[in-house]
C-alpha positions as CSV (number, residue, x, y, z in Angstrom):
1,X,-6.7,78.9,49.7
2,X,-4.9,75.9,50.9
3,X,-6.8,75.5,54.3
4,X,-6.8,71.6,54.9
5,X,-4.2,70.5,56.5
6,X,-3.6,67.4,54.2
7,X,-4.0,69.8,50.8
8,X,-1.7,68.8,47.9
9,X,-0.9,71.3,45.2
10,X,0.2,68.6,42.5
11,X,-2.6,66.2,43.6
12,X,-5.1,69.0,42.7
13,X,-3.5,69.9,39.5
14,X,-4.3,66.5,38.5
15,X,-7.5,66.8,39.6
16,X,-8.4,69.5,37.7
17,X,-7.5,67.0,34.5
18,X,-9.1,63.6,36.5
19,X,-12.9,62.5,34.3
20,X,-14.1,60.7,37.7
21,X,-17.5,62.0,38.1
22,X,-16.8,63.3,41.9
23,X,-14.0,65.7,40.4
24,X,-16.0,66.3,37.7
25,X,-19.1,67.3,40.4
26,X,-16.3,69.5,42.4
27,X,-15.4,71.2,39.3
28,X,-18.4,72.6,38.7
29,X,-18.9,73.5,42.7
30,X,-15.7,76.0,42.2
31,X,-16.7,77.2,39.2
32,X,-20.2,78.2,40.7
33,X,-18.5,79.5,43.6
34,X,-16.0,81.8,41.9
35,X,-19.0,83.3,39.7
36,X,-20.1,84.6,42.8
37,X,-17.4,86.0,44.4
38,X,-17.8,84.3,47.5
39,X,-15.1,84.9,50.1
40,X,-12.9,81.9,49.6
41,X,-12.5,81.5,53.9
42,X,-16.3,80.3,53.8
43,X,-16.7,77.0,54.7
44,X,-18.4,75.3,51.7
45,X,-21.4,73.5,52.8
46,X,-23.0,70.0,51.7
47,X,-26.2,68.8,52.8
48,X,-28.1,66.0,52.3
49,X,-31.4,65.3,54.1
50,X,-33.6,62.7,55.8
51,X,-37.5,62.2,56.9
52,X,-37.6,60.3,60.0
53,X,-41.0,58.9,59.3
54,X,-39.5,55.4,59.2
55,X,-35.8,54.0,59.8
56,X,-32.6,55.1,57.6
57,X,-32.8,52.4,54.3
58,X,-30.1,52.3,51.6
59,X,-31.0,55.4,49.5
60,X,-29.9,57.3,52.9
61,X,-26.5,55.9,52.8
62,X,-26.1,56.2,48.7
63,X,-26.9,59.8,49.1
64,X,-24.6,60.8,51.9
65,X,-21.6,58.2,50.8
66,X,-21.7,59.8,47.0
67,X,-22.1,63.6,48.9
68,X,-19.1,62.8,51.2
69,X,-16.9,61.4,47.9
70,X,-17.7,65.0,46.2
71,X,-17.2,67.0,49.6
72,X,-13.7,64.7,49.3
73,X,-12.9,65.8,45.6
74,X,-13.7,69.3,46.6
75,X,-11.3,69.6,49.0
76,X,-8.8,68.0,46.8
77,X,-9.4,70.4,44.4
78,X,-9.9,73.6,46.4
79,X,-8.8,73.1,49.4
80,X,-11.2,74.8,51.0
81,X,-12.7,74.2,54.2
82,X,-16.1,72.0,54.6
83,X,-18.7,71.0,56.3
84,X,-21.6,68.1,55.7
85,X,-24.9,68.4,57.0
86,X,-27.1,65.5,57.9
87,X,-30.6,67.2,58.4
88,X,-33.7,65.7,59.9
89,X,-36.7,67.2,58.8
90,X,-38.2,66.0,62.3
91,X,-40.7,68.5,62.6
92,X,-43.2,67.4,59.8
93,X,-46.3,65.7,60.9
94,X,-46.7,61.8,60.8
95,X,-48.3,61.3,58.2
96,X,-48.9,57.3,58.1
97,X,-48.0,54.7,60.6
98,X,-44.8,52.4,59.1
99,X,-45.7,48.8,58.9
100,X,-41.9,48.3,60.5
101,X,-43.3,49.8,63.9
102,X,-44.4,48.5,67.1
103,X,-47.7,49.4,68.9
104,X,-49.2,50.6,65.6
105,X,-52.8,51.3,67.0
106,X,-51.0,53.7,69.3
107,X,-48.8,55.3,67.2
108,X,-52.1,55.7,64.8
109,X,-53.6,58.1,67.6
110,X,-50.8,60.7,66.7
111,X,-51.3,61.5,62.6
112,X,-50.8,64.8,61.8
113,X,-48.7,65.4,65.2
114,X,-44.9,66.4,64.6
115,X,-42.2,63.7,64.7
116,X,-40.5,64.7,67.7
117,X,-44.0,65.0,69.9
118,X,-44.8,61.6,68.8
119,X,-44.3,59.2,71.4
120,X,-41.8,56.5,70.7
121,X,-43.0,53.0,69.8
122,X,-39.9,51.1,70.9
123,X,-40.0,53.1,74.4
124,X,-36.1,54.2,74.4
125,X,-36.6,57.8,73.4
126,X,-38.3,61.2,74.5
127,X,-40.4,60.6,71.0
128,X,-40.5,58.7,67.5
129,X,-38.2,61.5,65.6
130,X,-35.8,61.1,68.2
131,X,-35.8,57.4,68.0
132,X,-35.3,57.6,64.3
133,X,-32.5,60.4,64.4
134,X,-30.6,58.5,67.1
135,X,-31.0,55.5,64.8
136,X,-29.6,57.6,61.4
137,X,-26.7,58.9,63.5
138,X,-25.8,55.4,64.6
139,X,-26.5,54.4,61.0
140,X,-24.3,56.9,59.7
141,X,-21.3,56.3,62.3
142,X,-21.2,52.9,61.7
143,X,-19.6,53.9,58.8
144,X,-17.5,55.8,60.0
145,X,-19.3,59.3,57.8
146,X,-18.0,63.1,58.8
147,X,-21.0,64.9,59.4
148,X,-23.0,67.6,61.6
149,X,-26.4,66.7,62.4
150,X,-28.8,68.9,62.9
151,X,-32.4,68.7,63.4
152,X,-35.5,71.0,62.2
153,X,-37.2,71.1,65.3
154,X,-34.1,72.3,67.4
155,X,-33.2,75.0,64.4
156,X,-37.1,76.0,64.3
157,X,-37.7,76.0,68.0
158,X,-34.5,77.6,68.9
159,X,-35.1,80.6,66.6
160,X,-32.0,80.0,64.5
161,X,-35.2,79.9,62.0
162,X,-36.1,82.8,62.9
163,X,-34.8,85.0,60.1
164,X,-35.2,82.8,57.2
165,X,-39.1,82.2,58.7
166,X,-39.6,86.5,58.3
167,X,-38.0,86.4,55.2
168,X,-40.6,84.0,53.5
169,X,-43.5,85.7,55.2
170,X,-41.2,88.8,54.0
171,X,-41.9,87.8,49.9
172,X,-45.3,86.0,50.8
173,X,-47.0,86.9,47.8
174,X,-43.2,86.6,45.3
175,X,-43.6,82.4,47.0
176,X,-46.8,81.9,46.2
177,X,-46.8,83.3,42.6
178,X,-44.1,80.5,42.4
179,X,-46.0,77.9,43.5
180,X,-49.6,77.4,42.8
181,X,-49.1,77.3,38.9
182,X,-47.6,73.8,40.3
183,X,-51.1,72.9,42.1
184,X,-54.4,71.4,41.2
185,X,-57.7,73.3,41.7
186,X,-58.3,72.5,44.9
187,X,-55.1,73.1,47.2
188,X,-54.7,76.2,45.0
189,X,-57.5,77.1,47.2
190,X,-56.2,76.7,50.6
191,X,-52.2,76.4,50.1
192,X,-50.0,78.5,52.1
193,X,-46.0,78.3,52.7
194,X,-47.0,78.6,56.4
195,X,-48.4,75.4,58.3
196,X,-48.8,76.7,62.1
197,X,-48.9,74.1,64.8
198,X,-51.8,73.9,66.5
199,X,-51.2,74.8,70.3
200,X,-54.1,72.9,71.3
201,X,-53.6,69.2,70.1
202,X,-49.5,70.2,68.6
203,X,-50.7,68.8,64.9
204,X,-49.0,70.3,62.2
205,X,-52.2,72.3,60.2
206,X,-52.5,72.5,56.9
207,X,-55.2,75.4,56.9
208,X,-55.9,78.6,54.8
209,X,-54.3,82.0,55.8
210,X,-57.1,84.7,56.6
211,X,-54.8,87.2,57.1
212,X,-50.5,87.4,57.4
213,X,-49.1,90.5,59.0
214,X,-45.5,90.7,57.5
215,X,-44.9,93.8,59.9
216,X,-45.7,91.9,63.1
217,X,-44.4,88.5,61.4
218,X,-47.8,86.5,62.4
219,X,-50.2,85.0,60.7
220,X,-54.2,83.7,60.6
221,X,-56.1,81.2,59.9
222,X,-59.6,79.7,61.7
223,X,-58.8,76.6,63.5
224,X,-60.9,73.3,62.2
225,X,-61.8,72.2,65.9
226,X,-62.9,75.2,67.3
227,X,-63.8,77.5,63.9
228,X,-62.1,80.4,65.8
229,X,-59.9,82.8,63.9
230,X,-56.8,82.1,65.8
231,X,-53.5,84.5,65.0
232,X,-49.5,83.1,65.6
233,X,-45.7,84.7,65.4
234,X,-44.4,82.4,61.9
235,X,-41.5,81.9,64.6
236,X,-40.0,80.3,67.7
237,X,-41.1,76.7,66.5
238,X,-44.8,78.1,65.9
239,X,-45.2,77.1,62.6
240,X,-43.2,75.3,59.9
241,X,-42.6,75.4,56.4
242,X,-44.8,73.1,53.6
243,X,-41.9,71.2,51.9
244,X,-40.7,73.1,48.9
245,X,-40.6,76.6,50.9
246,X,-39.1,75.2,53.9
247,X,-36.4,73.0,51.7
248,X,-35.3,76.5,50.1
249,X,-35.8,78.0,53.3
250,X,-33.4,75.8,54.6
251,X,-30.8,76.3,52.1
252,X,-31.0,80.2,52.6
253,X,-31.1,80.0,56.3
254,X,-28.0,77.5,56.3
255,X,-26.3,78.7,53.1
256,X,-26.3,75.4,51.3
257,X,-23.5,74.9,49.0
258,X,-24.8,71.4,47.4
259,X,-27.2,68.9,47.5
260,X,-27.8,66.1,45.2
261,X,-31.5,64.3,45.5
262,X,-33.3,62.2,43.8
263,X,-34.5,62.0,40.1
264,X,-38.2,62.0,41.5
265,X,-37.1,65.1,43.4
266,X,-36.2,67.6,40.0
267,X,-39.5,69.1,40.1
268,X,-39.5,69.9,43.3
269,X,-35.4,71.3,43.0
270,X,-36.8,73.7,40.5
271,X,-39.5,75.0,42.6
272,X,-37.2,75.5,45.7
273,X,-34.9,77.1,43.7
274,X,-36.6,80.1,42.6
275,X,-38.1,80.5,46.3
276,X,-34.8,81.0,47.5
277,X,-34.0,83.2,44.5
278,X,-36.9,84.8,46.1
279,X,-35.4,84.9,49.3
280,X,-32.2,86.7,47.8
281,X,-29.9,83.6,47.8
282,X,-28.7,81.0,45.3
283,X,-29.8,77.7,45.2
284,X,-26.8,75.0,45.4
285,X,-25.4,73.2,43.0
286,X,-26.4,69.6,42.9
287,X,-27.6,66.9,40.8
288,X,-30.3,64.5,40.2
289,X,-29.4,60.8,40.8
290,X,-31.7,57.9,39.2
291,X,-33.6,55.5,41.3
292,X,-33.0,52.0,42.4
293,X,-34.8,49.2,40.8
294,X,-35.0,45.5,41.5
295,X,-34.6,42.4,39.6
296,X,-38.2,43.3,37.7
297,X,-36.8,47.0,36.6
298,X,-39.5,48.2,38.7
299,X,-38.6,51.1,41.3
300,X,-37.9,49.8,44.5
301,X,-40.6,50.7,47.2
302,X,-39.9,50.9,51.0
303,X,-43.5,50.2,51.4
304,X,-43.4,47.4,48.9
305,X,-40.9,45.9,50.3
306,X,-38.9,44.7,47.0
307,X,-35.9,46.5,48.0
308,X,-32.7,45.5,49.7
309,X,-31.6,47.2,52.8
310,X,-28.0,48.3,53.7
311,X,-28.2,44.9,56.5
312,X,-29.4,42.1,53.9
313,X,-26.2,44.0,51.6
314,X,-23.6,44.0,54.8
315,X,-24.9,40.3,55.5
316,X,-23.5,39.0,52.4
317,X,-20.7,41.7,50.9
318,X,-18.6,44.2,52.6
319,X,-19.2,47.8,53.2
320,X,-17.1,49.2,50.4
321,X,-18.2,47.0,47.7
322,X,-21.8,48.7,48.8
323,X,-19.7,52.0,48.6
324,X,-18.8,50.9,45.5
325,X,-22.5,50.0,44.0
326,X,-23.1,53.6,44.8
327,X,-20.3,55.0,43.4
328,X,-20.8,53.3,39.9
329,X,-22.6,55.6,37.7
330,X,-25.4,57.2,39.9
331,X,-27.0,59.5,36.9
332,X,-28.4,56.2,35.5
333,X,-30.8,53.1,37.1
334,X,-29.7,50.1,38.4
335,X,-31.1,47.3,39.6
336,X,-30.8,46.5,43.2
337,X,-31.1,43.0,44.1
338,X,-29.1,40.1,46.2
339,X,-27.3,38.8,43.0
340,X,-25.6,42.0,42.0
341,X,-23.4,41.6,45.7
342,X,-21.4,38.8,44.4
343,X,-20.3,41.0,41.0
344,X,-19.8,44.1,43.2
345,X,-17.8,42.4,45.6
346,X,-15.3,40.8,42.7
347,X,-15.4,44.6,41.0
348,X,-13.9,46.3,44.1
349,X,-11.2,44.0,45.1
350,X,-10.5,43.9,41.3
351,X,-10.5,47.9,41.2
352,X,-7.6,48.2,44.3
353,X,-5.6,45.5,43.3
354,X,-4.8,47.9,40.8
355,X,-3.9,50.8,42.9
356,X,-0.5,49.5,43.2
357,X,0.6,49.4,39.8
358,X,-0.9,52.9,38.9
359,X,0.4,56.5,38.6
360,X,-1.2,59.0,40.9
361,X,-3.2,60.6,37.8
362,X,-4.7,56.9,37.6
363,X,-5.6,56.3,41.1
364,X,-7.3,59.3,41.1
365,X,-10.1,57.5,38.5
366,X,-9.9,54.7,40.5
367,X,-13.5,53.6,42.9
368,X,-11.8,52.7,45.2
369,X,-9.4,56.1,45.6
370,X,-13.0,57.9,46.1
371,X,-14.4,55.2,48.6
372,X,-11.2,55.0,51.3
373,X,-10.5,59.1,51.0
374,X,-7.9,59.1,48.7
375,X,-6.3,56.1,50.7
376,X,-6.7,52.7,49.4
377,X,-4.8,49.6,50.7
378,X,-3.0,48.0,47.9
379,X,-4.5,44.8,48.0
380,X,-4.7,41.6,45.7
381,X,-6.7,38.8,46.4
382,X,-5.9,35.0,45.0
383,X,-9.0,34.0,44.3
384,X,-12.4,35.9,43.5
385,X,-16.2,36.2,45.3
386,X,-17.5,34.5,42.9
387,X,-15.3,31.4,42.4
388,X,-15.5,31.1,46.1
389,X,-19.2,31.0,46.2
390,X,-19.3,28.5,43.3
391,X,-16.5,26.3,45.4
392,X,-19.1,26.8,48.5
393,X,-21.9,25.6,46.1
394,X,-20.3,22.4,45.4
395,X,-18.7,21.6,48.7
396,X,-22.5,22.6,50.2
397,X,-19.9,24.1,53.1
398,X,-21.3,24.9,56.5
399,X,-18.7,26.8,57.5
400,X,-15.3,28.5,56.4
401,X,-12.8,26.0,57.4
402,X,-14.3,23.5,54.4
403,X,-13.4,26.5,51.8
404,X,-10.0,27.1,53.5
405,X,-9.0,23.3,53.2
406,X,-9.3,23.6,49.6
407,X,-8.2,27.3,49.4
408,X,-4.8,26.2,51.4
409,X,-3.9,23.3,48.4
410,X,-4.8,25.7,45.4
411,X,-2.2,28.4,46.8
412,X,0.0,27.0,49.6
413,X,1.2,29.1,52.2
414,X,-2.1,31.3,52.2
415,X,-4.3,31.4,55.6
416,X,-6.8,33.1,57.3
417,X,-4.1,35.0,59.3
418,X,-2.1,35.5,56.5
419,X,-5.0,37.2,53.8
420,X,-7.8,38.2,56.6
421,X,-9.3,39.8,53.4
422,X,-9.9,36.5,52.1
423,X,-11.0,35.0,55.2
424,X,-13.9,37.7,55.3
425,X,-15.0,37.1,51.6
426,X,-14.9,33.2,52.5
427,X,-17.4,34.0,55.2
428,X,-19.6,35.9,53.2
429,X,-19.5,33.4,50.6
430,X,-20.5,30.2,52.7
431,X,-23.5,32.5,54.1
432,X,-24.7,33.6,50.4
433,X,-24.9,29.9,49.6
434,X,-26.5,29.1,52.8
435,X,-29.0,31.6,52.5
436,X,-29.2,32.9,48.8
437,X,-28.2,29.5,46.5
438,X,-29.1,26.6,47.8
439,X,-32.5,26.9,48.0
440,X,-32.8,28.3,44.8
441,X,-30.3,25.6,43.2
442,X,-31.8,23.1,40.6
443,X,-29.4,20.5,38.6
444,X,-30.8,18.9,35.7
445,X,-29.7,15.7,34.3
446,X,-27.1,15.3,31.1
447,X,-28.7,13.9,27.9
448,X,-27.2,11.2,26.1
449,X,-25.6,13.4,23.6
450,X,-24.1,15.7,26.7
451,X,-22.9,12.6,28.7
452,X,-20.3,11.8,25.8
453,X,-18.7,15.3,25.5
454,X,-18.7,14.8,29.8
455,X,-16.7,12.2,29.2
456,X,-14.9,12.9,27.3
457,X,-14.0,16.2,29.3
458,X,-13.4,13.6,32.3
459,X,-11.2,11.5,30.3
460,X,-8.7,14.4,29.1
461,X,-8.7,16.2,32.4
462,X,-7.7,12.6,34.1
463,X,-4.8,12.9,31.9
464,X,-3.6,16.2,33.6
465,X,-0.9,16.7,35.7
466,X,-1.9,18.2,39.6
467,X,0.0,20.9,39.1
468,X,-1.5,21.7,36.0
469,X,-2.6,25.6,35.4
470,X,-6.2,27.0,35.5
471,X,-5.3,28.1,32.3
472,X,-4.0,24.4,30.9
473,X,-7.5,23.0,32.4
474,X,-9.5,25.9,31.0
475,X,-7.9,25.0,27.8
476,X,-9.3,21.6,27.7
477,X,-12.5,22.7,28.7
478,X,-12.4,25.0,25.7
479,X,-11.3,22.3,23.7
480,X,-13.9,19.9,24.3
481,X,-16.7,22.3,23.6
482,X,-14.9,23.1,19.8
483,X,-15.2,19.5,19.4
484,X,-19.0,18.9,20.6
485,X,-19.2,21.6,18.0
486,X,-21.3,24.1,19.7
487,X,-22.1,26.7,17.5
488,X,-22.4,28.9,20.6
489,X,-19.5,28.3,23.1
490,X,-21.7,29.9,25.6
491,X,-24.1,27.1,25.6
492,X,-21.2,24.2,26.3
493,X,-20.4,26.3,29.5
494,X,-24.2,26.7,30.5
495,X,-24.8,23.0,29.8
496,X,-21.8,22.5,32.9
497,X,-23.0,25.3,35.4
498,X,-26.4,23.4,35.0
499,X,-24.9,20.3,34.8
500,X,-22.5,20.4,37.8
501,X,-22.8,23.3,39.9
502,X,-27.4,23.7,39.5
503,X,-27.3,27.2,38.0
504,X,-27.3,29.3,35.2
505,X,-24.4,31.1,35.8
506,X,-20.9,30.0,37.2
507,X,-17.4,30.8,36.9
508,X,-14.4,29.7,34.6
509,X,-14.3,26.1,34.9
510,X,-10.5,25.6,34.4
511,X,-10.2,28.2,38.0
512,X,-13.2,26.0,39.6
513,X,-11.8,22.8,38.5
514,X,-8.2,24.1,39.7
515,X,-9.4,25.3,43.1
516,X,-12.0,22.3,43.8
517,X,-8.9,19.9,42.9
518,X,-8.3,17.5,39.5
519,X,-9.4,14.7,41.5
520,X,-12.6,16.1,43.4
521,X,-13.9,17.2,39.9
522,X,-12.8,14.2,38.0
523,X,-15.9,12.7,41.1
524,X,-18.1,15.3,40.4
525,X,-17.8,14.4,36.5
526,X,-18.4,10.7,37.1
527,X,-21.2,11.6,39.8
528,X,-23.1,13.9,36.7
529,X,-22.7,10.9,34.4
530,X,-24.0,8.3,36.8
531,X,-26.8,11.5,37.5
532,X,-26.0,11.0,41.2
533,X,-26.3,15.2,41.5
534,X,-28.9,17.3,43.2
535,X,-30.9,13.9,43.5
536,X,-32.9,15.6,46.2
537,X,-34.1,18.5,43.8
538,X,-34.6,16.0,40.6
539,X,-36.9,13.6,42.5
């Protein structure tokens, strides 16, 4: 039972009690696993697959980060041995050319032929598959991910195939009864599990059968070049599997434990399913995650283009708030666009700074337990993401050392060498204003009305102390707005984010006026009265 080296017999008790959805995912792996008596030396398997048609995106690394969190849990819980598979599906035929790609017209001579006999655009591998592979693998090291890869044209070509390949020809007729209630009129007419290659021009064929041979293990079908009835062995790389057949094929041939996928995927889960109940397996457990959307709520499209890829995300946050995005509730749809990194960034350091102060039955609900392994640092940060990037808005800072000037009065003794932690968000912050805020920033003026309650907020904080709390200013923010009766506070601190920072949204003032300094905002108050702010965007 207790196989990993690193098992813990009271950590998994707890487990078994934790309400984290990774534990909760593991659970229900043992309990599948004990219903069927499987020899509890197996190595568990988790897979979780790729098309190399174009380069790895972010749904690639939400799948295998949230797979390798319930692989995690698992052992926890079991501690039973493991094993992830990153598969390729490299053997399907290129089916369109990306618009991402090099030497398109080229590459456009080869539709139809399989990924890894596709000649690589960018010259530096033997073909486009292996170009794309080699990119997932450095993809998926860069984070540092424990993994096998393994690639469908090496399993079909080596024969490891083999087997599983017989056994679908094996229940031809059990596979197809399964399948073509799914299917129009037309491709009810010519579908077949079975797409041979053709070993003339090496495109992947979708023809007609005219005759299978499940004795022999070959099939035929009359080649659309030559209209000749040609006849091939189902194995040795000769033919592959349409996608539903060879997915369940796949989890037969490799004993598949579980394998989450996409809610646009269930379909598709269900049909697989019973073809491997065909093939005299069971299917693996798994669920259905929901799709990303962007700041529209539509679904975001790699062809489109209104995504956000893993590198615009690691350009402005770090990777485990990312790890964290995906980790937060990935049965339902989020929107993914550049202004949930700041929130996700805040949410993670705020999640481990509690890490410290919590029992191990705690931590073990924790993100950030999940994300680092069952190893968080304990970790508190000073100051937040957001106030930083507000402070970066104001101080229009080029680079960190203008943050860390004003950083190193609001808590002395704190430097770059002291919190490197900080020193990275301060970074990220002065590029997400460079790149993100300031072109979108628009200040608008103070009415008459509005310029009395500034003043008045100018006059009462010029009558603080320096050492005065965020809390003590924050109160006489709050105070001033109570007077300006507001019938909505809400609208007194939109009227300063607009006002004084040129956006919607901003942070508590009392922290931004204590971090930006009594004096600096007692200017920037004087500046909004005199409506010396953002005069470049108000002209």
């Amino acid at each position: 039972m207790n196989n990993l080296p690193h098992f813990n017999q009271a950590i998994a008790e707890l487990a078994n009690d934790a309400k984290a959805w990774p534990f909760v995912e593991a659970r229900n792996l043992v309990k599948r696993l004990e219903t069927q008596s499987i020899n509890s030396e197996k190595e568990v398997i988790f897979e979780t697959g790729y098309g190399p048609s174009g380069l790895p995106h972010i749904g690639t690394f939400g799948e295998v980060i949230r797979t390798s969190m319930i692989r995690h849990a698992f052992e926890v819980l079991s501690g039973r041995k493991t094993r992830l598979i990153c598969f390729s599906d490299d053997m399907d035929g290129l089916r369109k050319v990306p618009d991402n790609v090099p030497n398109q017209e080229e590459l456009a001579k080869y539709l139809g032929i399989s990924l890894t006999s596709v000649p690589d655009p960018f010259g530096t591998h033997s073909s486009f598959g292996a170009h794309n592979n080699s990119r997932l693998r450095a993809f998926l090291d860069s984070f540092n991910f424990e993994y096998e890869f393994l690639s469908a044209t090496q399993l079909y070509q080596s024969g490891k195939f083999d087997d599983g390949l017989l056994d679908v020809l094996s229940n031809y007729e059990k596979i197809i009864n399964i399948i073509l209630p799914s299917l129009g009129a037309d491709r009810k007419a010519t579908y077949s599990p079975f797409l041979p290659i053709c070993p003339n021009t090496g495109k992947v064929l979708q023809v007609p059968l005219t005759r299978y041979d499940k004795q022999a293990g070959t099939i035929c079908y009359i080649d659309p070049i030559t209209a000749d009835e040609m006849t091939t062995e189902v194995t040795g790389g000769r033919c592959k599997l349409q996608w539903k057949a060879d997915w369940a094929m796949r989890w037969h041939a490799l004993g598949v434990d579980y394998e989450i996928s996409g809610k646009d995927l269930i379909d598709s889960v269900t049909l697989s399913s019973k073809i491997v109940r065909a093939l005299g397996s069971t299917p693996p457990a798994g669920f259905s995650y929901e799709l990303f959307l962007d700041q529209n709520g539509e679904k975001i499209s790699k062809s489109k283009g209104n995504g956000l890829s893993v590198e615009e995300w690691l350009t402005y946050g770090s990777p485990e708030s990312l790890s964290l995005f995906m980790y937060a509730q990935p049965k339902r749809a989020k929107r993914l666009f550049f202004d949930v990194i700041p929130k996700t960034v805040d949410e993670y350091y705020t999640h481990l700074s509690k890490i410290a102060e919590s029992d191990e039955a705690s931590q073990l609900e924790n993100p950030t337990w999940h994300i680092h392994n069952g190893n968080p640092i304990e970790l508190t940060l000073p100051l937040s993401f957001t106030l930083l990037l507000n402070l970066a808005g104001v101080c229009a800072a080029e680079d960190n050392q203008v943050i860390w000037s004003y950083v190193g009065q609001y808590v002395p003794g704190v430097t770059p060498e002291t919190h490197p932690h900080l020193d990275m968000l301060i970074g990220y912050a002065v590029t997400f204003y460079q790149d993100r805020v300031r072109p979108e920033k628009s200040y608008r003026l103070a009415s008459k009305e509005e310029k009395i309650y500034l003043k008045d907020l100018k006059n009462v904080l010029s009558e603080l102390s320096e050492k005065a709390t965020a809390e003590e200013i924050q109160n006489q923010v709050y105070a001033i707005g109570k007077q300006a009766e507001y019938e909505n506070l809400g609208d007194w601190f939109s009227c300063l984010y607009q006002i004084l920072l040129g956006q919607t949204q901003g942070p508590r003032m009392g922290s931004f006026f204590k971090l930006y300094g009594l004096q600096s905002s007692l200017a920037l108050l004087e500046d909004a009265l005199n409506d010396r702010l953002g005069q470049a965007e108000l002209k």
